[in-house]
N, CA, C and O atoms as a Tinker XYZ file with bonds, in Angstrom:
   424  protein
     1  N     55.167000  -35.380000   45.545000    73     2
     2  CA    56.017000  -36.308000   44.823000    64     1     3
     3  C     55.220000  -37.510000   44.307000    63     2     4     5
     4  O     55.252000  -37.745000   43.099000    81     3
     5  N     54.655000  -38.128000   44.959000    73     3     6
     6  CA    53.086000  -39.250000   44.869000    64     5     7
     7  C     52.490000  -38.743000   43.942000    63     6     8     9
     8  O     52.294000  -39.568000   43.050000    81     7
     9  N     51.982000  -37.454000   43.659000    73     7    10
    10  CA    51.241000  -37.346000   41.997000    64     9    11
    11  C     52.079000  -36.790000   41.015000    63    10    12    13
    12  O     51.621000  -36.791000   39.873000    81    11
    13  N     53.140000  -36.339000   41.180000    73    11    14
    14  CA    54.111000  -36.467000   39.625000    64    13    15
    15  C     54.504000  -37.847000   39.004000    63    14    16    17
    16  O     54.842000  -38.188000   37.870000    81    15
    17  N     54.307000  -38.588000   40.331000    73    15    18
    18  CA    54.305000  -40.378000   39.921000    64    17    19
    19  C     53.260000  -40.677000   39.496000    63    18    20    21
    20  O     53.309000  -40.919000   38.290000    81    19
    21  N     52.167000  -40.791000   40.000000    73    19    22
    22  CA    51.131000  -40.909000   39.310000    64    21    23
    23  C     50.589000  -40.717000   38.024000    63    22    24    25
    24  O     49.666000  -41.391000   37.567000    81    23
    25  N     51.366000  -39.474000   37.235000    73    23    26
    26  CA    51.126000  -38.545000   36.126000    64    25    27
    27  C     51.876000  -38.997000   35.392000    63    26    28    29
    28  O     51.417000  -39.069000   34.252000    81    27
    29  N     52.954000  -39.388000   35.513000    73    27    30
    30  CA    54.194000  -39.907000   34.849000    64    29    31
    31  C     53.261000  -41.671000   34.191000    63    30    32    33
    32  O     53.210000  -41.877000   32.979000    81    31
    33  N     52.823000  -42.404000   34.908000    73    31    34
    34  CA    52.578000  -43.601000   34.795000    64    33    35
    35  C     51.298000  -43.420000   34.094000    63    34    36    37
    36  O     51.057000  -44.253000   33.220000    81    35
    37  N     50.442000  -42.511000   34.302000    73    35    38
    38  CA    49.037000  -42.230000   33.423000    64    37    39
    39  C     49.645000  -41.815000   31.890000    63    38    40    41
    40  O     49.206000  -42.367000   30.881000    81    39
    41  N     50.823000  -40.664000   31.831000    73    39    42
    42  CA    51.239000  -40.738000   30.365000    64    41    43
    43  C     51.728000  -41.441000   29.950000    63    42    44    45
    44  O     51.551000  -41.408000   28.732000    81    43
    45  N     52.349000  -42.201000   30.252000    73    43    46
    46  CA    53.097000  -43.393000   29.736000    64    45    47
    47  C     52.189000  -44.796000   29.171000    63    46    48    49
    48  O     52.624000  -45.613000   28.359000    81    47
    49  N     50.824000  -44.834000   29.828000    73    47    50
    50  CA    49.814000  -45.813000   29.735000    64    49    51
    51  C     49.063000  -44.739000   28.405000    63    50    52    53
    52  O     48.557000  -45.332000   27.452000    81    51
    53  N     49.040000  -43.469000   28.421000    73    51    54
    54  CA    48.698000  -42.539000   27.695000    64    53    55
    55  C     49.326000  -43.134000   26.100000    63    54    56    57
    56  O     48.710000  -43.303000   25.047000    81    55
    57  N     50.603000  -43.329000   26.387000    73    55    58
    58  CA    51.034000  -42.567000   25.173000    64    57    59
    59  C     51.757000  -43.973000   24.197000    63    58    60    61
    60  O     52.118000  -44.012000   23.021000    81    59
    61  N     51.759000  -45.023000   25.276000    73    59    62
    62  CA    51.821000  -46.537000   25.064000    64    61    63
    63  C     50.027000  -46.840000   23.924000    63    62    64    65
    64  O     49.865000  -47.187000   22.754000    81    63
    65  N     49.450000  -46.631000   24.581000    73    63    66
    66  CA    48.440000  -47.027000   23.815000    64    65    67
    67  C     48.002000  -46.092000   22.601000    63    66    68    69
    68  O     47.385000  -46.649000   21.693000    81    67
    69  N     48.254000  -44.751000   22.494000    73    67    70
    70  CA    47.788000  -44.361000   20.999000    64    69    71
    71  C     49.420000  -44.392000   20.203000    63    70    72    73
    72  O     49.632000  -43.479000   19.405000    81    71
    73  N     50.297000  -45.210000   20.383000    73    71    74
    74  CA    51.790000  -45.680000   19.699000    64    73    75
    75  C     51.442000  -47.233000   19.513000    63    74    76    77
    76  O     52.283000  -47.895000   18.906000    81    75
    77  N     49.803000  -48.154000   20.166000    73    75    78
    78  CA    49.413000  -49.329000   19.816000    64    77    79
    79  C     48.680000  -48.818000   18.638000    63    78    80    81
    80  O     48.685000  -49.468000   17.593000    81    79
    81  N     48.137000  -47.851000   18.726000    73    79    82
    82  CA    46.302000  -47.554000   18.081000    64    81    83
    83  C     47.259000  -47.298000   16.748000    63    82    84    85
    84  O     47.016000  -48.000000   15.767000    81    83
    85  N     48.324000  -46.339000   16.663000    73    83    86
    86  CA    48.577000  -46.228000   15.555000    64    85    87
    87  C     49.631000  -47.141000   14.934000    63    86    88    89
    88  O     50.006000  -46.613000   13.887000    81    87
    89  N     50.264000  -48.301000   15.154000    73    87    90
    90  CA    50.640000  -49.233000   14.989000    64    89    91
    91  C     49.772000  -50.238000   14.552000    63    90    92    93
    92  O     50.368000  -51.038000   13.830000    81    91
    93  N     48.269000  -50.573000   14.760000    73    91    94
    94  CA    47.688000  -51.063000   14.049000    64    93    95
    95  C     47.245000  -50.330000   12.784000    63    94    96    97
    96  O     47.471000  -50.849000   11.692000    81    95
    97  N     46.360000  -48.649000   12.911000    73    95    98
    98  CA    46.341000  -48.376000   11.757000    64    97    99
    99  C     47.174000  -48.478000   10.630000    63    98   100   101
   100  O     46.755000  -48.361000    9.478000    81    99
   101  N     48.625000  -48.746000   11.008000    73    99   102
   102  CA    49.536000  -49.033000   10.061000    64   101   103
   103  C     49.307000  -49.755000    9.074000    63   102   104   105
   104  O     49.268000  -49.433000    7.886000    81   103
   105  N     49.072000  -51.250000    9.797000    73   103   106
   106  CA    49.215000  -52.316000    9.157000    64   105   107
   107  C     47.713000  -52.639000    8.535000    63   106   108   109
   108  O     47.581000  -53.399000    7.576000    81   107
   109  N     46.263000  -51.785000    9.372000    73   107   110
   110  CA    45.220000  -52.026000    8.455000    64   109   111
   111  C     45.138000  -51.191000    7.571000    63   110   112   113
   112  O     44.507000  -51.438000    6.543000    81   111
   113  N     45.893000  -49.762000    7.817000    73   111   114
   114  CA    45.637000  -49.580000    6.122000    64   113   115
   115  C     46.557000  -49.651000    4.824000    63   114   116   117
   116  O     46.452000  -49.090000    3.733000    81   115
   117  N     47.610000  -50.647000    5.396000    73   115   118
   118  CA    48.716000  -51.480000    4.379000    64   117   119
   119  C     47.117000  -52.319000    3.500000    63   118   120   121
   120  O     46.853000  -52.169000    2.307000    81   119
   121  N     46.266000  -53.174000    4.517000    73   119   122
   122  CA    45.026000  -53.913000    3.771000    64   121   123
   123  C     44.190000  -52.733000    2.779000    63   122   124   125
   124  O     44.117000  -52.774000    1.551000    81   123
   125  N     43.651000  -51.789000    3.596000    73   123   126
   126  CA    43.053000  -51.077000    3.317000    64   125   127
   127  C     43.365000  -50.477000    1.905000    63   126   128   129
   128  O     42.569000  -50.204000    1.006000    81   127
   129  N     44.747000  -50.338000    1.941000    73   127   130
   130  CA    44.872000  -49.454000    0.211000    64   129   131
   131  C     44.780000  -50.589000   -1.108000    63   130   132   133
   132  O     44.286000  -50.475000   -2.230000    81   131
   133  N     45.737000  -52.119000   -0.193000    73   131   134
   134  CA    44.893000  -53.160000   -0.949000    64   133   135
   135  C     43.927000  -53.266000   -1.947000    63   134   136   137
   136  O     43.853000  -53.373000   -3.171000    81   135
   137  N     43.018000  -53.175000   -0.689000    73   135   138
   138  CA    41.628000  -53.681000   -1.603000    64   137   139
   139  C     40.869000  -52.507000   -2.258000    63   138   140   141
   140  O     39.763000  -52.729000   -2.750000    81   139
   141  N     41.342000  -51.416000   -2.285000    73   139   142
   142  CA    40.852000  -50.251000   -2.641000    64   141   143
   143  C     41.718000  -49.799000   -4.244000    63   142   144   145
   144  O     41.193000  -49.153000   -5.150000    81   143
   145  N     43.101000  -50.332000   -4.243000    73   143   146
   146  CA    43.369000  -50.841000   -5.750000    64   145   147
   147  C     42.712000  -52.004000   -6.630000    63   146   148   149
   148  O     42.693000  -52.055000   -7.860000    81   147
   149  N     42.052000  -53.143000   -5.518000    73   147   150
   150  CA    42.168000  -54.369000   -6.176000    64   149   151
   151  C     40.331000  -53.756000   -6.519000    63   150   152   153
   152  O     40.031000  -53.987000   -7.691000    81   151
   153  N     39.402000  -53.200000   -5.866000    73   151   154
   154  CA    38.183000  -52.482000   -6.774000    64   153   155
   155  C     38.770000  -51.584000   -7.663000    63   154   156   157
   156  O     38.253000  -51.727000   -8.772000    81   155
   157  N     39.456000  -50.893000   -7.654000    73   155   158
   158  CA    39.912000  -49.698000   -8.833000    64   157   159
   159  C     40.171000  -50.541000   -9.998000    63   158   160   161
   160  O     39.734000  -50.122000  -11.070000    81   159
   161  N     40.859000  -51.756000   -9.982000    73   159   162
   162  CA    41.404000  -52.213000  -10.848000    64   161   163
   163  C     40.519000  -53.367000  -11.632000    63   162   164   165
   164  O     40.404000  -53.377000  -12.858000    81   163
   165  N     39.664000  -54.733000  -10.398000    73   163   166
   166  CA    38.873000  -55.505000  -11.140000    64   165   167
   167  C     37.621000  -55.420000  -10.958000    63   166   168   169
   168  O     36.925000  -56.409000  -11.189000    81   167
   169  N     36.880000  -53.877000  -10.371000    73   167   170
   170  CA    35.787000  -54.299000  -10.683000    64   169   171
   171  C     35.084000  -52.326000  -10.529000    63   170   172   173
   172  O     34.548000  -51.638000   -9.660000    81   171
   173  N     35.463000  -52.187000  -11.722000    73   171   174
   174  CA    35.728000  -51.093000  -12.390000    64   173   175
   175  C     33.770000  -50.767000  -12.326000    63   174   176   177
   176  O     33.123000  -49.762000  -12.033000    81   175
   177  N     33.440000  -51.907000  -12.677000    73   175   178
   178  CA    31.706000  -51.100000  -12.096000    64   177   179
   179  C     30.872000  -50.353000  -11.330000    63   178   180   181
   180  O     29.763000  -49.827000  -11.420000    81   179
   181  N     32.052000  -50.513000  -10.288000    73   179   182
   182  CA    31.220000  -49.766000   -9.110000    64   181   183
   183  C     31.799000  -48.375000   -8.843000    63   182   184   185
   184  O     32.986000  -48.049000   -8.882000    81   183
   185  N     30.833000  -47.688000   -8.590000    73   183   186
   186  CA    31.532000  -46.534000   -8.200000    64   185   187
   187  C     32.511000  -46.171000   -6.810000    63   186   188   189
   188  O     31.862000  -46.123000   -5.765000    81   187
   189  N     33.766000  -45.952000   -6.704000    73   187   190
   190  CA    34.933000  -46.023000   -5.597000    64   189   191
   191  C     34.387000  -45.301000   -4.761000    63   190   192   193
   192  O     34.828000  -45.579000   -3.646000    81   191
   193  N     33.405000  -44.253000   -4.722000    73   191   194
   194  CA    33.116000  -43.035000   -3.768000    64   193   195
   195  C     32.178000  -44.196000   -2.357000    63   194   196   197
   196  O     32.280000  -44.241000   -1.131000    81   195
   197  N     31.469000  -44.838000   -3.201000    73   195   198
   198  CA    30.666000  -45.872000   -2.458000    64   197   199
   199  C     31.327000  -46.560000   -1.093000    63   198   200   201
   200  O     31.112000  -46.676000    0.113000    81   199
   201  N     32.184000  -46.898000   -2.018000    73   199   202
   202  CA    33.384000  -47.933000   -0.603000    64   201   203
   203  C     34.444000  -46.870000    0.213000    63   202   204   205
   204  O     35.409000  -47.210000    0.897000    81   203
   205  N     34.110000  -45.884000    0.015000    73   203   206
   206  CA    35.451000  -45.336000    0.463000    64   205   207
   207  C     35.292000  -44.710000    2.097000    63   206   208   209
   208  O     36.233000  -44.362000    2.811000    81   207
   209  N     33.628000  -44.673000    2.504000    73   207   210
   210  CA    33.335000  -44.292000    4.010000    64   209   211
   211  C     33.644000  -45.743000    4.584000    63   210   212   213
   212  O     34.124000  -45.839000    5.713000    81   211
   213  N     33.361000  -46.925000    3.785000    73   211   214
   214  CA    33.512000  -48.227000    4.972000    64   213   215
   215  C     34.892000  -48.424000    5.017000    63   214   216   217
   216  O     35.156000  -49.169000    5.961000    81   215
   217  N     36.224000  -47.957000    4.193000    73   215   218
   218  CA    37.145000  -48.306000    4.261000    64   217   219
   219  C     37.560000  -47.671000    5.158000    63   218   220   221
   220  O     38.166000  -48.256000    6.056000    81   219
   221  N     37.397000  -46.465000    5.200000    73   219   222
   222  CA    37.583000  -45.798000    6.338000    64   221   223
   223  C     37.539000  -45.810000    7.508000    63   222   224   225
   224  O     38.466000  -45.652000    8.302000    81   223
   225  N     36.159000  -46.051000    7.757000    73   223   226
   226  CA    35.862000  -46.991000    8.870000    64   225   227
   227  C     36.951000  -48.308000    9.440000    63   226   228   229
   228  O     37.231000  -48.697000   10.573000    81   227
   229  N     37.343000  -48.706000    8.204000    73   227   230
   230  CA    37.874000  -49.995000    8.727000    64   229   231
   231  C     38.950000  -49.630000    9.087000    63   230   232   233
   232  O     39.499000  -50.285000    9.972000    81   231
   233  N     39.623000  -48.457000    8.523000    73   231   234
   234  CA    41.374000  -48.274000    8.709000    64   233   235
   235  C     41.641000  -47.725000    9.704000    63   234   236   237
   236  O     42.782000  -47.872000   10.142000    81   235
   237  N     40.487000  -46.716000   10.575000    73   235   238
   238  CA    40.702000  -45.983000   11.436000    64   237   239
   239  C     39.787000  -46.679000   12.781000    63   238   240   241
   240  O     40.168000  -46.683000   13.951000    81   239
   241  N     38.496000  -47.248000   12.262000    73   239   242
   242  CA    37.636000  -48.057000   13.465000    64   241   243
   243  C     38.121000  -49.387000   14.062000    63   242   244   245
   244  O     38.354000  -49.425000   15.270000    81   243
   245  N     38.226000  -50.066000   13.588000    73   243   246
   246  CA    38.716000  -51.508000   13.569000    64   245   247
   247  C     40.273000  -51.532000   14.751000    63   246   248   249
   248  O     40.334000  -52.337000   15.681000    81   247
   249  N     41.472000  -50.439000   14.438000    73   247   250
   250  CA    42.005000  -50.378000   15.384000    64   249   251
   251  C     41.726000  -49.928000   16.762000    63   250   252   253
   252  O     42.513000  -50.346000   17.611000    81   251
   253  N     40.629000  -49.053000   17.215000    73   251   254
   254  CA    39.964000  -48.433000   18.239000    64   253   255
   255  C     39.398000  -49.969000   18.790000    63   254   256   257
   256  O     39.837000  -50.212000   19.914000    81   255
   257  N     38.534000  -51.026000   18.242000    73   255   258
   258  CA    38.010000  -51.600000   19.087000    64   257   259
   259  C     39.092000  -52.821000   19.929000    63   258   260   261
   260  O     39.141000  -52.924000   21.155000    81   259
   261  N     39.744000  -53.504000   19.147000    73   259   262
   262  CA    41.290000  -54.106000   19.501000    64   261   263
   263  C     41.986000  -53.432000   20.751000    63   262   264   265
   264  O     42.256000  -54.050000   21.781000    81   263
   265  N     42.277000  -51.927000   20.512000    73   263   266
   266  CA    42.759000  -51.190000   21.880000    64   265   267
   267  C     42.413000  -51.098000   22.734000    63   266   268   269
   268  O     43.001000  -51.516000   23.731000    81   267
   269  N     41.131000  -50.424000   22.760000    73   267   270
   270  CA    40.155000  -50.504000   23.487000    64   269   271
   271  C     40.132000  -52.088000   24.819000    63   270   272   273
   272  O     40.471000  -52.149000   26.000000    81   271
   273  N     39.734000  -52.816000   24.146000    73   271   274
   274  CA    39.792000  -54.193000   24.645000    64   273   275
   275  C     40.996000  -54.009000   25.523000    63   274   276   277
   276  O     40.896000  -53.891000   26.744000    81   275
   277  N     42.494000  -53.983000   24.671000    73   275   278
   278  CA    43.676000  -54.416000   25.225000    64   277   279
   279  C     43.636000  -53.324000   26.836000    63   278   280   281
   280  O     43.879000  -53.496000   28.031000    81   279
   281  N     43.205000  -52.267000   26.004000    73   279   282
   282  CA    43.347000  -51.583000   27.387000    64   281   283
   283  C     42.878000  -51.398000   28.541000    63   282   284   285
   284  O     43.522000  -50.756000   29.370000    81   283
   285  N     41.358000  -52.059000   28.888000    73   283   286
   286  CA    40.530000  -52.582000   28.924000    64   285   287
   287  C     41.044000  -53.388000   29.950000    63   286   288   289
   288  O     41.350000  -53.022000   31.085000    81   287
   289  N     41.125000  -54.674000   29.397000    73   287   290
   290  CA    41.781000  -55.568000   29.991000    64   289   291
   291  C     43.017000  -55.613000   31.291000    63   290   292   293
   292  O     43.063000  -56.165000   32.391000    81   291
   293  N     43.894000  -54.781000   30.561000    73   291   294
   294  CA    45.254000  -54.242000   31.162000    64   293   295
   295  C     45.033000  -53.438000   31.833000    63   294   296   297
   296  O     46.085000  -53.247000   32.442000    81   295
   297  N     43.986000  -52.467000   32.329000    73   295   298
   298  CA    43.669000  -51.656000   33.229000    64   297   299
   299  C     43.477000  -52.664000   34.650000    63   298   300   301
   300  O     44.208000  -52.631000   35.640000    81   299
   301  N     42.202000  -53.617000   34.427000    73   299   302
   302  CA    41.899000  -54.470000   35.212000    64   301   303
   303  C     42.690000  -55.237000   35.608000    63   302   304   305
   304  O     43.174000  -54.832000   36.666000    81   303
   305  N     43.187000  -56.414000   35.208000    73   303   306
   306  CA    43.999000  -57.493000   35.085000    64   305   307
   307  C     45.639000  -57.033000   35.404000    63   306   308   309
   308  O     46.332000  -57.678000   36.190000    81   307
   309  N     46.077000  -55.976000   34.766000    73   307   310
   310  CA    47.750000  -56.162000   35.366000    64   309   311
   311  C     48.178000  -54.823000   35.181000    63   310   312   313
   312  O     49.083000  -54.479000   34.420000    81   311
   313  N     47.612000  -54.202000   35.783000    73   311   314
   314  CA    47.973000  -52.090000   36.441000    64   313   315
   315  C     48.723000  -52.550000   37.117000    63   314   316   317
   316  O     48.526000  -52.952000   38.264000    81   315
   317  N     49.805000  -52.566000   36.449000    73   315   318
   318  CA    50.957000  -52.392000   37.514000    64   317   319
   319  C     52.023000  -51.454000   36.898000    63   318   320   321
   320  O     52.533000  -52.075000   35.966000    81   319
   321  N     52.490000  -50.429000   36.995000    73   319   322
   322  CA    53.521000  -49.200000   36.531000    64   321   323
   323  C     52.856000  -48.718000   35.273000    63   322   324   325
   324  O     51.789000  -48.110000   35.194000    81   323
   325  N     53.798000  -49.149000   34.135000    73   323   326
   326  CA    53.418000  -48.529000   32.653000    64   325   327
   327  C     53.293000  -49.638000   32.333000    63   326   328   329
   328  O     53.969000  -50.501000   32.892000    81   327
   329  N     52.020000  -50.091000   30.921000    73   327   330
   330  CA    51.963000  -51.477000   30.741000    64   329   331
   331  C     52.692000  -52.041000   30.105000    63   330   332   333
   332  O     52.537000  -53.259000   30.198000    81   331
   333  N     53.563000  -51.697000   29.378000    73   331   334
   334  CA    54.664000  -51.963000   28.229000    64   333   335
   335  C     54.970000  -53.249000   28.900000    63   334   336   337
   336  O     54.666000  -54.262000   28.271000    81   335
   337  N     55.530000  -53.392000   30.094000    73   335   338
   338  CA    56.255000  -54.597000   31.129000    64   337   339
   339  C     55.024000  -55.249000   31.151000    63   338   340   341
   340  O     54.732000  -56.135000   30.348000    81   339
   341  N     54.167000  -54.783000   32.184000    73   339   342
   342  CA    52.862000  -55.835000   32.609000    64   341   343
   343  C     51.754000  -55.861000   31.535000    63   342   344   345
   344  O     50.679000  -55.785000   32.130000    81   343
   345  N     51.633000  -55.909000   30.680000    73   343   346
   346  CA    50.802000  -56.615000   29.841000    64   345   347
   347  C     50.774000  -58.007000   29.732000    63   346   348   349
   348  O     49.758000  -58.701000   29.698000    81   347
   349  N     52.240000  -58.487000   29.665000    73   347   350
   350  CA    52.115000  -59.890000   29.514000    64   349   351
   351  C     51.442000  -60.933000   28.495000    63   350   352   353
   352  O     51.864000  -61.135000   27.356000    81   351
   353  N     50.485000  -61.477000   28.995000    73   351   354
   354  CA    50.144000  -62.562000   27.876000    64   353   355
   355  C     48.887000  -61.929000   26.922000    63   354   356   357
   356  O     48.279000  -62.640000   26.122000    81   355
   357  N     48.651000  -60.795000   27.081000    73   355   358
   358  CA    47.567000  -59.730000   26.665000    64   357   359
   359  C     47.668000  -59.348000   25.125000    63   358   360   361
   360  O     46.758000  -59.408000   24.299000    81   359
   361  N     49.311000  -58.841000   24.878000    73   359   362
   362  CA    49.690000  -58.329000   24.235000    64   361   363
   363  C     49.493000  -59.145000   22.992000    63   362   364   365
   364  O     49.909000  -58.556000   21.995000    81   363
   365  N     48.935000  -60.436000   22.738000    73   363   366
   366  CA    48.121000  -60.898000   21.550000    64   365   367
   367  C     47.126000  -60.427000   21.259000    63   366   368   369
   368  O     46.529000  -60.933000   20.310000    81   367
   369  N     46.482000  -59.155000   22.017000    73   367   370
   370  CA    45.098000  -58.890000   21.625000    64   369   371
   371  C     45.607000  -57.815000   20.552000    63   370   372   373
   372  O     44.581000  -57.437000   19.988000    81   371
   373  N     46.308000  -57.388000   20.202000    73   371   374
   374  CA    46.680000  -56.206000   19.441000    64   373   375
   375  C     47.968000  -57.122000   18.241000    63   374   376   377
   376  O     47.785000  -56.926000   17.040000    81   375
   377  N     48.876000  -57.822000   18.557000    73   375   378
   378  CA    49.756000  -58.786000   17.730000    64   377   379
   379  C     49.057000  -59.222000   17.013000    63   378   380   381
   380  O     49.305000  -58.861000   15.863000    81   379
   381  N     47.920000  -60.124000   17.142000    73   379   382
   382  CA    47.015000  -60.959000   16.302000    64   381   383
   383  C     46.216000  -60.546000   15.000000    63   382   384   385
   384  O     46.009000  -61.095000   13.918000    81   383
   385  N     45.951000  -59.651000   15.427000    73   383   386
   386  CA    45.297000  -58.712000   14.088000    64   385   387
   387  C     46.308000  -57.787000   13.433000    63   386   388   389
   388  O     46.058000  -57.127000   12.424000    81   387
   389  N     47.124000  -57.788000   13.887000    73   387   390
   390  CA    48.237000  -57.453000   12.731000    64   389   391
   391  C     49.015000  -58.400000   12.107000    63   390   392   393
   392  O     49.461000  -58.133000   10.991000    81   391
   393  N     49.212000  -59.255000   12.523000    73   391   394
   394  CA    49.424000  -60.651000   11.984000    64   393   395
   395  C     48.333000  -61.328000   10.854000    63   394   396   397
   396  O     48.737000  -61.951000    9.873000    81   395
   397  N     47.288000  -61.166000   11.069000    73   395   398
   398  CA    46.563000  -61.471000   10.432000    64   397   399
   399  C     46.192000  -60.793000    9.352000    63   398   400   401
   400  O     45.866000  -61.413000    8.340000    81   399
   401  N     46.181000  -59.515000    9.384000    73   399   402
   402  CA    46.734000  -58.375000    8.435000    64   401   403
   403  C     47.810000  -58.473000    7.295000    63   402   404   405
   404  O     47.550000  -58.468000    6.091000    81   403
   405  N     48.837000  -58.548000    7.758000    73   403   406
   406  CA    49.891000  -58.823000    7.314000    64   405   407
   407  C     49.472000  -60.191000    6.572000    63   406   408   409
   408  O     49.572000  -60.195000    5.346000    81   407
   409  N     49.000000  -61.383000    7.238000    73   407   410
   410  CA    48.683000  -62.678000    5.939000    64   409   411
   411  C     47.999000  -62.239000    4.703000    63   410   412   413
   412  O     48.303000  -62.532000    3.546000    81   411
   413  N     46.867000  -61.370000    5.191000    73   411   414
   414  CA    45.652000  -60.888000    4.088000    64   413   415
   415  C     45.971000  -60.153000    3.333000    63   414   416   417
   416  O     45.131000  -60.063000    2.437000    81   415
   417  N     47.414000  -59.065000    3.107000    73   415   418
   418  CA    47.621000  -58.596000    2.404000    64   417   419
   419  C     48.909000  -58.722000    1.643000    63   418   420   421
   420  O     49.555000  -57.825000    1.102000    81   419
   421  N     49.192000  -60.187000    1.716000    73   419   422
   422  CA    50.468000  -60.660000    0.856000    64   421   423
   423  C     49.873000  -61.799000    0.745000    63   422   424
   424  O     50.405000  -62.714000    0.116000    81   423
């Protein structure tokens, strides 16, 4: 009974954090398609194929290191059940850059 509990609280920490990971990709590649019109459109010189591995990078990397951290953190600091509850004052490590997101692309 002790490790179906156990298993239960590992998926839930499981499945909490790639429902963060892709909650940020959301909102970076709301930026991401951004600036990938705003070269298409004003600066028509360069070739798009060029930028299109770093954007990538950014839409899909950039959320990995943020999680990472949060989870990171929340492993150490406040394992207690599923982190959704005990995260606590943490949960700016992942808010903040979507917030900030959200400024940069309006």
């Amino acid at each position: 009974m002790d490790m179906m509990f156990y298993g239960r609280k590992v998926s839930c920490k499981f499945v909490l954090t790639l429902f963060l990971y892709f909650l940020e990709t959301n909102y970076l590649w709301i930026l991401v398609e951004g600036l990938y019109l705003f070269i298409l459109i004003f600066v028509a010189l360069f070739p798009d194929k060029k930028y299109l591995w770093g954007f990538t990078l950014f839409g899909w990397g950039l959320p990995v290191v943020f999680v990472t951290i949060w989870a990171t953190l929340t492993a150490t600091l406040a394992d207690t059940g599923c982190w959704f509850r005990s995260a606590g004052g943490l949960k700016w490590i992942i808010h903040v850059p979507i917030l900030i997101t959200i400024a940069v692309s309006y």
